[in-house]
C-alpha positions in Angstrom: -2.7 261.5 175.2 -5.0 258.6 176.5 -4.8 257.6 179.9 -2.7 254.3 180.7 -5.0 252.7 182.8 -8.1 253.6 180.1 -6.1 251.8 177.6 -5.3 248.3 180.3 -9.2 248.5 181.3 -9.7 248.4 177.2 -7.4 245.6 176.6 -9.2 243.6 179.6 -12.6 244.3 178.4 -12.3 243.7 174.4 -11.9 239.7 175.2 -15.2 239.6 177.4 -16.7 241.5 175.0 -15.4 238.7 172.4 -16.9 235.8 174.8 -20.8 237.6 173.8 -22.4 235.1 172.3 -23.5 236.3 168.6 -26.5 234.9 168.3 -28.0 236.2 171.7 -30.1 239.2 170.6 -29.6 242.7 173.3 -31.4 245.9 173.1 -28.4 247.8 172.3 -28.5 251.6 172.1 -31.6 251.8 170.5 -33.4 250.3 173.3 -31.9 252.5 175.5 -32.8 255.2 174.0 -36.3 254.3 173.4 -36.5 253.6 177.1 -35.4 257.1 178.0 -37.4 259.1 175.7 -40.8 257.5 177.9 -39.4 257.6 181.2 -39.0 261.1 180.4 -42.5 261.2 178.7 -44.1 259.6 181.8 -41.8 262.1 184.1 -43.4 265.1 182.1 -47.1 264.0 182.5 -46.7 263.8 185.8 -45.6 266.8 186.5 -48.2 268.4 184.5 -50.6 266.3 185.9 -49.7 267.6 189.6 -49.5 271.0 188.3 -53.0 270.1 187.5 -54.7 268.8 189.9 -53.1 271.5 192.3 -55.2 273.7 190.6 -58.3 271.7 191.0 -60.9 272.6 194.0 -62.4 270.0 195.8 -64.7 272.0 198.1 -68.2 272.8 196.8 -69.5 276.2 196.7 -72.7 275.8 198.7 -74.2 279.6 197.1 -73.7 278.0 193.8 -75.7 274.8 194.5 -78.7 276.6 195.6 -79.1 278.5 192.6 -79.6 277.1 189.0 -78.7 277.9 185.6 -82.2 279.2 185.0 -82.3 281.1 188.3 -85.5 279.3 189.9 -83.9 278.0 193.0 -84.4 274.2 192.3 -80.9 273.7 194.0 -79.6 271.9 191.3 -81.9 268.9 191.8 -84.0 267.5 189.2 -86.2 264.2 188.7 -84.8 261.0 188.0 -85.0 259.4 184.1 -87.8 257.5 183.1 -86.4 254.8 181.0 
């Protein structure tokens, strides 16, 4: 059995809900929906972007520098483009 004050709040509220004007266009629950469904996109890609970037290592390997892909010891440096 419903609540007594549940059904008073209901009675209160259907008039202001009567004093909406009609014409006056609202988002409704589609625009709330819509609005969740990207927070919660943009909440997941930044978690997985953290997750990430946590993996990421920003310190350079100075062995690996020294020696290149071709094993002659350039250290990684070549000659600017001509152009």
């Amino acid at each position: 059995m419903p609540d007594m004050s549940a059904s008073l709040a209901l009675t209160h509220l259907v008039p202001l809900a009567k004093e909406v004007d009609e014409n006056k266009v609202t988002p409704g629950v589609l625009g709330f929906i819509v609005f969740a469904v990207m927070a919660l996109a943009v909440w997941g890609l930044m978690k997985s972007m953290s997750k990430h970037m946590g993996k990421v290592s920003f310190e350079q390997d100075p062995e690996k520098e020294s020696v290149s892909a071709d094993g002659s010891g350039s250290g990684g440096k070549t000659a600017p483009a001509k152009g």
